[in-house]
Gaussian input, Z-matrix of N, CA and C with variables (Angstrom, degrees):
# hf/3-21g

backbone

0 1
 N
 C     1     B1
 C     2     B2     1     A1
 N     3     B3     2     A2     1     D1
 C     4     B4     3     A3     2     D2
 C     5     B5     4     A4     3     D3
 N     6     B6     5     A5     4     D4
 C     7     B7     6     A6     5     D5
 C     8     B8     7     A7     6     D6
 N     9     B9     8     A8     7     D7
 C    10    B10     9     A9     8     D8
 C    11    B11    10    A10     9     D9
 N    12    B12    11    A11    10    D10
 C    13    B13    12    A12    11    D11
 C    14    B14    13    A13    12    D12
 N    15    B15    14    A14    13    D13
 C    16    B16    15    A15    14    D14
 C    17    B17    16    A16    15    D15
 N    18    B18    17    A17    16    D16
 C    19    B19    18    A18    17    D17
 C    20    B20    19    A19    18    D18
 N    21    B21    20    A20    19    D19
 C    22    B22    21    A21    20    D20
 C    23    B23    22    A22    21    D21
 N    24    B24    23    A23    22    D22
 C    25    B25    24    A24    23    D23
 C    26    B26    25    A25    24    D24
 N    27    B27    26    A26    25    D25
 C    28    B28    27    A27    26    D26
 C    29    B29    28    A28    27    D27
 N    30    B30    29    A29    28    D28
 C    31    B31    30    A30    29    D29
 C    32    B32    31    A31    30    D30
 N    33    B33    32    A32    31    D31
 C    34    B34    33    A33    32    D32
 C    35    B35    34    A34    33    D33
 N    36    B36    35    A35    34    D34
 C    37    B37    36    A36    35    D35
 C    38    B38    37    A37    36    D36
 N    39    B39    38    A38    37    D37
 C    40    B40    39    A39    38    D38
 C    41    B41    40    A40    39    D39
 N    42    B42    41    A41    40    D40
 C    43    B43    42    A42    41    D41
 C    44    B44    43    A43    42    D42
 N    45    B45    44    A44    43    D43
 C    46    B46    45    A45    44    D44
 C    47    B47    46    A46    45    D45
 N    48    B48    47    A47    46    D46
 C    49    B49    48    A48    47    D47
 C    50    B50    49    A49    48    D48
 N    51    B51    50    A50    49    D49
 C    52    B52    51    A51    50    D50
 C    53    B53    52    A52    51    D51
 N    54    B54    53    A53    52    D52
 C    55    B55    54    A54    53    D53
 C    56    B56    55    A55    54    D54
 N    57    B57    56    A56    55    D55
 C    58    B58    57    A57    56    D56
 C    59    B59    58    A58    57    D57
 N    60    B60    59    A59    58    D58
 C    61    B61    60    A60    59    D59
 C    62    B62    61    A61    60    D60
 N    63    B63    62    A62    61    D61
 C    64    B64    63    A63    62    D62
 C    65    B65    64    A64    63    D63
 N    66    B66    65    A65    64    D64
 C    67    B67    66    A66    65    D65
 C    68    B68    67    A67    66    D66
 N    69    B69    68    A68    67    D67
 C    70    B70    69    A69    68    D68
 C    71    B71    70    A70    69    D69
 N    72    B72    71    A71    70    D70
 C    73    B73    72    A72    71    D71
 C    74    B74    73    A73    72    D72
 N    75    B75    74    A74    73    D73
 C    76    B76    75    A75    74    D74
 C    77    B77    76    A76    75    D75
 N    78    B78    77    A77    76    D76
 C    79    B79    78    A78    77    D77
 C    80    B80    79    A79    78    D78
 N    81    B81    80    A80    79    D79
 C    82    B82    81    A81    80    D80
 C    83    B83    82    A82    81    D81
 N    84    B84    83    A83    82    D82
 C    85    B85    84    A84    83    D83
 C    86    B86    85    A85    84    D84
 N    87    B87    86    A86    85    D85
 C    88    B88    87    A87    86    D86
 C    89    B89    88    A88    87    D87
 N    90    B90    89    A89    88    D88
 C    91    B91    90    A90    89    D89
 C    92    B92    91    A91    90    D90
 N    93    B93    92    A92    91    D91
 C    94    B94    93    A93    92    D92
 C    95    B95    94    A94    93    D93
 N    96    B96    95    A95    94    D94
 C    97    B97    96    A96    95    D95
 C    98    B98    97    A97    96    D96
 N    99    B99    98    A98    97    D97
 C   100   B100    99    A99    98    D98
 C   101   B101   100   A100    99    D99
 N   102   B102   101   A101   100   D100
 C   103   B103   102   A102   101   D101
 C   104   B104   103   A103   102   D102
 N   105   B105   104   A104   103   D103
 C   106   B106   105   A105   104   D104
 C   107   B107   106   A106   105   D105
 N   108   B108   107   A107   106   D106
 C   109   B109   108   A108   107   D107
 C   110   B110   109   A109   108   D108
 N   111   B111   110   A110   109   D109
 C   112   B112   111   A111   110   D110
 C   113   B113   112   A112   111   D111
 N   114   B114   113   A113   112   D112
 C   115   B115   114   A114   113   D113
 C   116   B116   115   A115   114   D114
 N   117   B117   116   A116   115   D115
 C   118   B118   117   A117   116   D116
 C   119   B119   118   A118   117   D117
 N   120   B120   119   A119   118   D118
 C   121   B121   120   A120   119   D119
 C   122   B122   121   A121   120   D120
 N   123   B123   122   A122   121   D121
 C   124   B124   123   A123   122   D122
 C   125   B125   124   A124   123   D123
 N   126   B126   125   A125   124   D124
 C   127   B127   126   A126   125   D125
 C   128   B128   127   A127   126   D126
 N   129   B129   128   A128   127   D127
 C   130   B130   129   A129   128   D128
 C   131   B131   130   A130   129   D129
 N   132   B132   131   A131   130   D130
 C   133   B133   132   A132   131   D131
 C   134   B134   133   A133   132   D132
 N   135   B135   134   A134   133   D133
 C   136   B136   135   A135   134   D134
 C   137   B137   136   A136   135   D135
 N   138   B138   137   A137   136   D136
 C   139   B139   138   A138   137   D137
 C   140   B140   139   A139   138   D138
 N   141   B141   140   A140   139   D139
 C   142   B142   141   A141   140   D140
 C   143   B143   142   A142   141   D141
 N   144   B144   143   A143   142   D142
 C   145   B145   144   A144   143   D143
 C   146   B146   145   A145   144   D144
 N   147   B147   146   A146   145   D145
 C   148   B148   147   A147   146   D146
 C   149   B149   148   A148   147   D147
 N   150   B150   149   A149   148   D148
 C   151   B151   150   A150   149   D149
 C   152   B152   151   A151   150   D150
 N   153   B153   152   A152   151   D151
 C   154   B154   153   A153   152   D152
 C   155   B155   154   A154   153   D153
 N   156   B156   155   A155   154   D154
 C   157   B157   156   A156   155   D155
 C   158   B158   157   A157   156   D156
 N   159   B159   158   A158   157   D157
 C   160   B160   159   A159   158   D158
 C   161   B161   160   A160   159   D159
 N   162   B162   161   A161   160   D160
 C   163   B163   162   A162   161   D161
 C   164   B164   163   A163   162   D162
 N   165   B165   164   A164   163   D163
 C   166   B166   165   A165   164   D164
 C   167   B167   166   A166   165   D165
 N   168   B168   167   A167   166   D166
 C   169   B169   168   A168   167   D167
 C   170   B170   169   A169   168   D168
 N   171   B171   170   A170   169   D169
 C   172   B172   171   A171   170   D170
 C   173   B173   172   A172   171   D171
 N   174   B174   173   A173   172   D172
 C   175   B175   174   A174   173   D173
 C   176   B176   175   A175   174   D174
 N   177   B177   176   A176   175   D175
 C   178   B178   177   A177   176   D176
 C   179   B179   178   A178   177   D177

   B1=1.4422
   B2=1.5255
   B3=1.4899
   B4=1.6392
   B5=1.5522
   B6=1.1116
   B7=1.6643
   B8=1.7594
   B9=1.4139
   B10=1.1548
   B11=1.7896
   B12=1.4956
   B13=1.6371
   B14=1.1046
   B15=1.6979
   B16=1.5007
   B17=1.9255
   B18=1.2141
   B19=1.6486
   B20=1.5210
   B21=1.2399
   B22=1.9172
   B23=1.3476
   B24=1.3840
   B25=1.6635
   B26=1.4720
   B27=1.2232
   B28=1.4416
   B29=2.0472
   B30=1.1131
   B31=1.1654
   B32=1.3903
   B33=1.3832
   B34=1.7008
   B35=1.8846
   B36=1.5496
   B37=1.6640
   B38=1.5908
   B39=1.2615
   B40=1.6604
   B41=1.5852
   B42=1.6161
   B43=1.3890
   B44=1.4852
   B45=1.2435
   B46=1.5290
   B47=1.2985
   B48=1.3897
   B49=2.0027
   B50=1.3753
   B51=1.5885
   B52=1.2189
   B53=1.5106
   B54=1.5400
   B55=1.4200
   B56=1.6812
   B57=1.2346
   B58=1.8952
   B59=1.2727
   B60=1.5431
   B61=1.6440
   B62=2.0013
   B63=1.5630
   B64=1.1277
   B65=1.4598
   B66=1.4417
   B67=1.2641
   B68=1.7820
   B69=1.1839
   B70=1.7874
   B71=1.9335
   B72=1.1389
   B73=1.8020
   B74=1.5609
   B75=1.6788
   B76=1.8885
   B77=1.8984
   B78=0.5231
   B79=1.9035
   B80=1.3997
   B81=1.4557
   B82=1.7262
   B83=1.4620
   B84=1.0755
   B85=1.4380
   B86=1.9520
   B87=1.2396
   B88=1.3837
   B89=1.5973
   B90=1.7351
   B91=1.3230
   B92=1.2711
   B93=1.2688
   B94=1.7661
   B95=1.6935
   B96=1.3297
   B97=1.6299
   B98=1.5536
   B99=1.0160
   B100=1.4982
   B101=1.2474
   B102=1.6309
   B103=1.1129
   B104=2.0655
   B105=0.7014
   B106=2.0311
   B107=1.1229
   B108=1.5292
   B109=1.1887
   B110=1.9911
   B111=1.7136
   B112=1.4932
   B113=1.6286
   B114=1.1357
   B115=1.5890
   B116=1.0477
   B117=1.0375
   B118=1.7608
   B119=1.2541
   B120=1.2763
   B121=1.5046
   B122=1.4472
   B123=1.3890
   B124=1.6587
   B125=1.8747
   B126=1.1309
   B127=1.6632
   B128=1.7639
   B129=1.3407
   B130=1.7169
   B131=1.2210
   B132=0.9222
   B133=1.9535
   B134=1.2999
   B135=1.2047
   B136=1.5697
   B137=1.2919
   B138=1.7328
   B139=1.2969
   B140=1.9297
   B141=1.3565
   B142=1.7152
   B143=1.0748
   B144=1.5485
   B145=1.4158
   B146=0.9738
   B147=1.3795
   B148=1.6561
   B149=1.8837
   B150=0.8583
   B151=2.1008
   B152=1.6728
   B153=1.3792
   B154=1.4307
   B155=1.7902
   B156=1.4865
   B157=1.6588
   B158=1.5822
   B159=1.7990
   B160=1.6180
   B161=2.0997
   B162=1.0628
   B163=2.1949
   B164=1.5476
   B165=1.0631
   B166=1.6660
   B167=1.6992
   B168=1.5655
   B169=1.9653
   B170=1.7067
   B171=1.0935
   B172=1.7143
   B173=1.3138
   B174=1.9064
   B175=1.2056
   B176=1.5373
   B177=1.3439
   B178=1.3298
   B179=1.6979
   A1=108.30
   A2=108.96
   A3=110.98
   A4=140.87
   A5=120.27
   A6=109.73
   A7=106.81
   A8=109.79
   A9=96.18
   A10=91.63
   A11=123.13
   A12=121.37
   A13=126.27
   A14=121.55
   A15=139.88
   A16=113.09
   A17=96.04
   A18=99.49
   A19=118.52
   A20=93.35
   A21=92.38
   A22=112.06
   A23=106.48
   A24=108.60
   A25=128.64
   A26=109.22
   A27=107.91
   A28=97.99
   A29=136.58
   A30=122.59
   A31=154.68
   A32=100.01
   A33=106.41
   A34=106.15
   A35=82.80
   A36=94.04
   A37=120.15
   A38=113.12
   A39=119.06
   A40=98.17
   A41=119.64
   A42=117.58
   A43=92.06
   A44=112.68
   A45=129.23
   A46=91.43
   A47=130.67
   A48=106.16
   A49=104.59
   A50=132.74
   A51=119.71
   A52=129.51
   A53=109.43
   A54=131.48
   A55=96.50
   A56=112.65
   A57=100.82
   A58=100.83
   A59=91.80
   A60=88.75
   A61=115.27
   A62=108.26
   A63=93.84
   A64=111.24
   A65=124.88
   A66=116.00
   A67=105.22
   A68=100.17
   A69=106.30
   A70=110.11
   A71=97.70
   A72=98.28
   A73=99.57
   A74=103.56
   A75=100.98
   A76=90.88
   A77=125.71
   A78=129.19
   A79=111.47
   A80=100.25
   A81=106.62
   A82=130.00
   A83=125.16
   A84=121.52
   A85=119.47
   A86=107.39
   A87=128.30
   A88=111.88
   A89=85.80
   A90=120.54
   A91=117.71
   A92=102.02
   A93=134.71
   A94=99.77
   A95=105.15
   A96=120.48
   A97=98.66
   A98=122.41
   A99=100.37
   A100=135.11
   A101=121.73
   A102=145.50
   A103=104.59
   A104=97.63
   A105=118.55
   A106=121.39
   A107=115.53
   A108=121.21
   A109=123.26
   A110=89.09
   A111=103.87
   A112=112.70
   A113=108.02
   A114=123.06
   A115=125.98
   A116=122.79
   A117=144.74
   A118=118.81
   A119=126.37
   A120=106.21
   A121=113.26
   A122=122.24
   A123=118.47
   A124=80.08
   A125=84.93
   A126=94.94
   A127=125.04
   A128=111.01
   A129=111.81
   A130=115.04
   A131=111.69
   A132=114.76
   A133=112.58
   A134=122.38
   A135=132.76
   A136=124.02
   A137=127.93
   A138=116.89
   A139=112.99
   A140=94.00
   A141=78.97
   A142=133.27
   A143=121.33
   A144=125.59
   A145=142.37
   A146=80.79
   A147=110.42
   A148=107.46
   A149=124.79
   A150=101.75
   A151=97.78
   A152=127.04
   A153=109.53
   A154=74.26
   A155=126.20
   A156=136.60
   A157=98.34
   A158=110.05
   A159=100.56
   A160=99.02
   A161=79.35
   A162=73.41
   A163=90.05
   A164=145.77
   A165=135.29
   A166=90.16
   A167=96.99
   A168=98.80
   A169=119.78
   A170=94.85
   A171=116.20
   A172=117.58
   A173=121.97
   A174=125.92
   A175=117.05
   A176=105.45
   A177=132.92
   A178=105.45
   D1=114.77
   D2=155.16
   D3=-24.45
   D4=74.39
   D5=-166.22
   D6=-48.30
   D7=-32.74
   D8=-148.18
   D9=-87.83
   D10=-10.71
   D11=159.39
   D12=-44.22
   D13=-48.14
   D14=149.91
   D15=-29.19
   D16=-53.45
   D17=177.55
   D18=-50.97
   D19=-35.51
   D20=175.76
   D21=-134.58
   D22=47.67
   D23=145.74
   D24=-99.66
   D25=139.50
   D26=-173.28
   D27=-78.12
   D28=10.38
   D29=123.45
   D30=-80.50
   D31=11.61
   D32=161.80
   D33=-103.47
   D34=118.66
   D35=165.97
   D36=-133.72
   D37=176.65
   D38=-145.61
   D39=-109.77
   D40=106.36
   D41=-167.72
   D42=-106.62
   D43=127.86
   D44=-162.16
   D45=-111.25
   D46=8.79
   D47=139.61
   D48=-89.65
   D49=-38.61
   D50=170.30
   D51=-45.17
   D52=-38.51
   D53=-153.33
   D54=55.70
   D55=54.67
   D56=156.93
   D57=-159.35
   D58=170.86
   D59=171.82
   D60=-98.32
   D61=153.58
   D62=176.82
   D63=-156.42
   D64=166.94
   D65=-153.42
   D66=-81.03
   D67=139.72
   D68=-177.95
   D69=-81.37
   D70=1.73
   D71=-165.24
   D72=-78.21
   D73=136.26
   D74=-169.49
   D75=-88.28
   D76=105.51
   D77=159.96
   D78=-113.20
   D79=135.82
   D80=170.41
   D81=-80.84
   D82=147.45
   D83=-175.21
   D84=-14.07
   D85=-41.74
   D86=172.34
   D87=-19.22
   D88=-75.92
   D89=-162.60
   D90=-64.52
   D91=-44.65
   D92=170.61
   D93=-34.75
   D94=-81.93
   D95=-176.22
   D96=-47.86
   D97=-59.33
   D98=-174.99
   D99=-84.33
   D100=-4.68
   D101=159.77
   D102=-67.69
   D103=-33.57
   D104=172.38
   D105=-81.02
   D106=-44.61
   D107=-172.04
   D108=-90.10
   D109=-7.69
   D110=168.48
   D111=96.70
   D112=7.69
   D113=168.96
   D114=-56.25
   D115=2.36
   D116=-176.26
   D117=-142.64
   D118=107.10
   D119=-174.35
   D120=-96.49
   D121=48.80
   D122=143.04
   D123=-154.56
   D124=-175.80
   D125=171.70
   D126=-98.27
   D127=101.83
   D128=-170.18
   D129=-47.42
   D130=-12.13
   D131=176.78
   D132=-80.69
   D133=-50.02
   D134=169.08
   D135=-1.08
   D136=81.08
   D137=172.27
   D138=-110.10
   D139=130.78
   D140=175.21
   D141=-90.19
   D142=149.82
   D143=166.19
   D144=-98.67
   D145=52.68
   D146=-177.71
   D147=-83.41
   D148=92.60
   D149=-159.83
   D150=-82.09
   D151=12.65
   D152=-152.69
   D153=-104.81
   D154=-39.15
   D155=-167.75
   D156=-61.95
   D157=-39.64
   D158=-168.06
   D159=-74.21
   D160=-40.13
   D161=-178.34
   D162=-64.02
   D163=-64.46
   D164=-150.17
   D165=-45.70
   D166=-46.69
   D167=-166.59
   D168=-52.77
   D169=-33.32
   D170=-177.32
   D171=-92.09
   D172=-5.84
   D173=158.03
   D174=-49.61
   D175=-60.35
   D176=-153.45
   D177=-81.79

């Protein structure tokens, strides 16, 4: 898994009892292990927050 994909997903957010950031996506143990274990080569959850990429997407 890409660390730096994590950096610009609009599922990493900043839990201020943790003080960190961490991913908001609900997955069950399942998903977990193979999302961990490298069974995917990007992460299927991955949305960006990029907002300028989602309007380019909706131009077209």
């Amino acid at each position: 898994m890409n660390g730096n994909q994590c950096d610009t997903c609009n599922n990493l957010v900043y839990d201020e009892d943790e003080e960190a950031y961490t991913c908001e996506v609900d997955m069950d143990e399942d998903d977990m292990v193979r999302l961990y274990s490298g069974h995917y080569p990007s992460c299927p959850y991955y949305q960006s927050d990029d907002e300028y990429e989602v309007v380019k997407h909706q131009a077209f």
